[in-house]
C-alpha positions in Angstrom: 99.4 128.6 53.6 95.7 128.1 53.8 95.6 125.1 55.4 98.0 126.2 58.3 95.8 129.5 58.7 92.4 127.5 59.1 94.4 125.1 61.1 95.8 128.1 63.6 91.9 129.2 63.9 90.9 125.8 64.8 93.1 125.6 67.5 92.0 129.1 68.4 88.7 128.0 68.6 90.0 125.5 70.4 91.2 127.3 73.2 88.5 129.8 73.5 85.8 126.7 74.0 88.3 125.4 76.5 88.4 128.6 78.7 84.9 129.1 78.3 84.7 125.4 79.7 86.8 126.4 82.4 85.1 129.2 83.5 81.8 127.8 83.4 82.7 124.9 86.0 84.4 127.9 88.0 81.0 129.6 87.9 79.5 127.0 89.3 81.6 126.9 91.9 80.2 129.9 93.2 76.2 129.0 93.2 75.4 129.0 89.6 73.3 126.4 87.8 75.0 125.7 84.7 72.6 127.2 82.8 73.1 130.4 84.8 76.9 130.2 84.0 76.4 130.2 80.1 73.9 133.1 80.3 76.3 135.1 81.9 78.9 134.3 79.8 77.4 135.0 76.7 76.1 138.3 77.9 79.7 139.0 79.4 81.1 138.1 75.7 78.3 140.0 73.8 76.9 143.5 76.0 73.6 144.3 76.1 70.8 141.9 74.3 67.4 141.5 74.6 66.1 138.2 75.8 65.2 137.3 72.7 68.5 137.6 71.0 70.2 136.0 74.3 67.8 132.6 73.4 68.9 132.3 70.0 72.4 132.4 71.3 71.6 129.8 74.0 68.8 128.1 73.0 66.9 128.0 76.0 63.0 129.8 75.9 62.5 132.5 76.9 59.9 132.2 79.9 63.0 130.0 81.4 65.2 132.8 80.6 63.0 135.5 82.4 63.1 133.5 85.6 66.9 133.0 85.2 67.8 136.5 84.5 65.5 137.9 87.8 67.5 135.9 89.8 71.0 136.7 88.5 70.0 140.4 88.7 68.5 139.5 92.4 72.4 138.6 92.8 73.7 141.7 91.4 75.6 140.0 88.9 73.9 141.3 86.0 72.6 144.6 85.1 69.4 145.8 83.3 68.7 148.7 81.2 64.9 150.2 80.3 64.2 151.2 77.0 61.1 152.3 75.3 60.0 148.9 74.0 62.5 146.4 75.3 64.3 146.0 78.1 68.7 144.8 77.1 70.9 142.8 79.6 74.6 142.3 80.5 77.0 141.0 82.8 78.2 143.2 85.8 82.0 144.2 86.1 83.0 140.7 87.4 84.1 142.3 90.5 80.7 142.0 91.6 81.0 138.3 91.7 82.3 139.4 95.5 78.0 139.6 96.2 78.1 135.9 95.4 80.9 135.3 98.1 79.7 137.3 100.5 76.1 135.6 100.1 78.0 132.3 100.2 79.9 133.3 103.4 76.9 134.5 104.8 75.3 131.1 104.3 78.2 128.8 105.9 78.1 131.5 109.1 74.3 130.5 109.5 75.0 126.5 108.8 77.8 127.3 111.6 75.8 128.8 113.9 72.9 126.1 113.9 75.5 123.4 113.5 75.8 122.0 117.1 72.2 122.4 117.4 71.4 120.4 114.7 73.9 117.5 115.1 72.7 116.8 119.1 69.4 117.1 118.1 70.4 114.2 115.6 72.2 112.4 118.1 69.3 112.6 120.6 66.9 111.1 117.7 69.4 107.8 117.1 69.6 107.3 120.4 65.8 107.3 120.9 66.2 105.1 117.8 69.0 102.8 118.5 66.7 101.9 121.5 64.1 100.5 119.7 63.9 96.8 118.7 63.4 95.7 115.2 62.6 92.0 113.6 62.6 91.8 110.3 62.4 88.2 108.0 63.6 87.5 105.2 63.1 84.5 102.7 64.0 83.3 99.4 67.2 83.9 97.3 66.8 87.8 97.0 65.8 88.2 100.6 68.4 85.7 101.9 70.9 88.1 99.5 69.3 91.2 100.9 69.8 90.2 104.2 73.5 88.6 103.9 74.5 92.1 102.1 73.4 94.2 105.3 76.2 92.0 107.3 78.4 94.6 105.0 77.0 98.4 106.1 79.0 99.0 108.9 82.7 100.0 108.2 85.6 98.7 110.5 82.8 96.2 112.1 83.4 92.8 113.4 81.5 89.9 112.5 80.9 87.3 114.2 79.7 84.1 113.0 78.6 80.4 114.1 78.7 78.7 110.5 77.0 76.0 109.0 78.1 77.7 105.3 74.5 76.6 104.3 73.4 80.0 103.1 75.7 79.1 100.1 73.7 76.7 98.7 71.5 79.3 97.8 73.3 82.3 96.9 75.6 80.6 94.8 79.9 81.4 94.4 79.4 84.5 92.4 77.2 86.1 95.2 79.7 85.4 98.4 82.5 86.2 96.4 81.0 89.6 95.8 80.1 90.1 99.5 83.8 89.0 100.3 84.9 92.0 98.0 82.4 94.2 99.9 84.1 92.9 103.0 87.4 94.0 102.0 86.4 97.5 100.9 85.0 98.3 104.5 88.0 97.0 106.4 85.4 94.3 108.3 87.2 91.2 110.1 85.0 88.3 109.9 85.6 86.0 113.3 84.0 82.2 112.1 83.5 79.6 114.5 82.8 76.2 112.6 82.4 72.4 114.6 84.8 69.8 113.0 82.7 68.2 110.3 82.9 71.5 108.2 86.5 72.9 109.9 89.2 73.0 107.3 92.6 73.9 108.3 94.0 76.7 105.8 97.5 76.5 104.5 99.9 79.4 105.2 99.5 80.6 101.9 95.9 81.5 102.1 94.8 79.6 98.9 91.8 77.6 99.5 89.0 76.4 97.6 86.1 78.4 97.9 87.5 81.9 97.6 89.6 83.6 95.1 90.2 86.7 97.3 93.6 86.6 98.4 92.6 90.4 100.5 89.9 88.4 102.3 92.0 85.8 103.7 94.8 87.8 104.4 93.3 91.0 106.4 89.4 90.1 106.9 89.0 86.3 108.0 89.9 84.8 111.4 88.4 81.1 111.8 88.6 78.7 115.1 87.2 75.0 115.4 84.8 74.9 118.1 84.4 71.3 119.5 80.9 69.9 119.3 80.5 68.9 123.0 81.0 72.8 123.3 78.0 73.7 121.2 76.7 71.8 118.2 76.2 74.3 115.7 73.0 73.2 113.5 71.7 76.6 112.5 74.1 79.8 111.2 74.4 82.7 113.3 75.9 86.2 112.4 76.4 89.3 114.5 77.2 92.8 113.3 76.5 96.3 113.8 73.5 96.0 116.6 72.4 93.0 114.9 71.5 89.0 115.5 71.1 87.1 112.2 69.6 83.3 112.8 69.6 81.3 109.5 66.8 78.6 109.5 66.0 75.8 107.0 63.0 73.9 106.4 62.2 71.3 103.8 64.6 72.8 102.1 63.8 76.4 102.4 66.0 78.9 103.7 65.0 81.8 106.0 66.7 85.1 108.2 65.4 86.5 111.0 66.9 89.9 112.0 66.3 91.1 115.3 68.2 94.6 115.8 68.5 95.3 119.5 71.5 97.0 121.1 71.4 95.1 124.4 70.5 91.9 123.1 73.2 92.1 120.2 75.8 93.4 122.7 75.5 90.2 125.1 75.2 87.6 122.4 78.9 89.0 121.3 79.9 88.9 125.0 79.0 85.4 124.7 80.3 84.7 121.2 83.9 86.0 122.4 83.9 83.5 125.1 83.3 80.7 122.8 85.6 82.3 120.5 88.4 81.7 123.4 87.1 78.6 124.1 87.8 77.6 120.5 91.2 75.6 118.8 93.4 77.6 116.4 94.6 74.9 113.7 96.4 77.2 111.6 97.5 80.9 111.2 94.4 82.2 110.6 92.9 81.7 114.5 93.9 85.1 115.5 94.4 86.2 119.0 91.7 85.8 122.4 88.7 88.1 122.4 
């Protein structure tokens, strides 16, 4: 009999930390920090205390309680009673948590009301800045990483690519299977144009080689052969977003240059879909004419 009674007021406690879990993330919900939601709690559960008996409830000191407590009665969510040494706290009737919405309603009116404002004033300031051109350079394995990883910040983007697959020397399997992945996850379609010393037709099946992503090959890569008396491709090149991407190498050394121009990017695609066109489709994965 003892052992089911101590078990029934386990599960009582139980339940009663659960609630109280419950209606601290609710608090919170409304504005409060969640320190804020366990003093209000406490003094809901307990009437009126003095500061210092609501720290060695909470344990959190005093001079941190003061400042919490003048701003919860700010809210008019708690109430405060004067005596002739000591001054007691409690929670108001929670139907004064209604302050709290009305201060948060009042707040989303004001965001509303400045709203347009603030997102054309936004617009106007990354227009000014899309305007601008910017070269940055990048060498060695973490900057060559660095700069391959920014071909993935633009969601539903198109990248287009003259390949020379030399980067991968450097970053290694592990590293361009990762940025496949990344690939994947924002819906990007790469478009690869390759001369025929490095073109590989791919099988139906989408198994090759040098990826195990079977996403990838299916929804994100598109690949032509573009004939050498065309253009012989000696150095990679990789558009995205409002982005040019030239891979150098010397002695050995790999190096990006990232220009980021609007205009410029914008005819280098115009001229990347015509030698797209101009390119052979050897198998299923040559997609359709730019």
């Amino acid at each position: 009999m003892l052992k089911v009674k101590l078990l029934s007021a386990n599960m009582d406690s139980l339940d009663k930390n659960t609630n109280e879990e419950h209606l601290k993330k609710s608090l919170i919900s409304f504005g409060f920090t969640p320190e804020e939601a366990m003093v209000y709690l406490v003094l809901l559960q307990n009437g009126w205390l003095t500061v210092l008996e609501l720290s060695r409830k909470i344990s959190i000191k005093r001079p941190t309680l003061y400042r919490m407590i003048e701003t919860l009665v700010r809210r008019g969510v708690l109430e405060v009673k004067l005596g002739d040494k000591t001054t007691h706290y409690t929670a108001s009737n929670p139907d004064q948590l209604s302050s709290v919405v009305a201060e948060k309603e009042q707040e989303l009116k004001d965001i509303k009301t400045v709203y347009g404002d603030i997102v054309e004033a936004l617009r106007l300031l990354q227009q000014k800045k899309a305007k601008e051109t910017d070269v940055m350079f990048y060498r060695d394995k973490r900057g060559i990483e660095y700069a391959v990883i920014q071909e993935c910040r633009k969601q539903d983007d198109e990248v287009y690519i003259l390949d020379t697959s030399k980067w991968y020397k450097v970053t290694k399997d592990t590293f361009a299977e990762e940025i496949r992945e990344r690939m994947v996850k924002n819906h990007i379609r790469i478009f690869e144009l390759q001369n025929e010393d490095l073109f590989t037709p791919i099988p139906s099946s989408g198994e090759v080689s040098w990826t195990k992503n079977k996403n990838y090959m299916q929804a994100n890569y598109l690949h032509r052969l573009l004939p050498k008396k065309l253009i012989h491709i000696m150095q990679d090149m990789v558009l995205f977003d409002d982005s040019i991407q030239f891979f150098g190498y010397k002695k050995g050394e790999l190096f990006v240059i990232e220009i980021k121009d609007e205009d410029l990017s914008s005819m280098l695609r115009q001229n990347f879909r015509l030698l797209w066109n101009l390119g052979l489709k050897k198998d299923r994965f040559g997609g359709k004419n730019l």
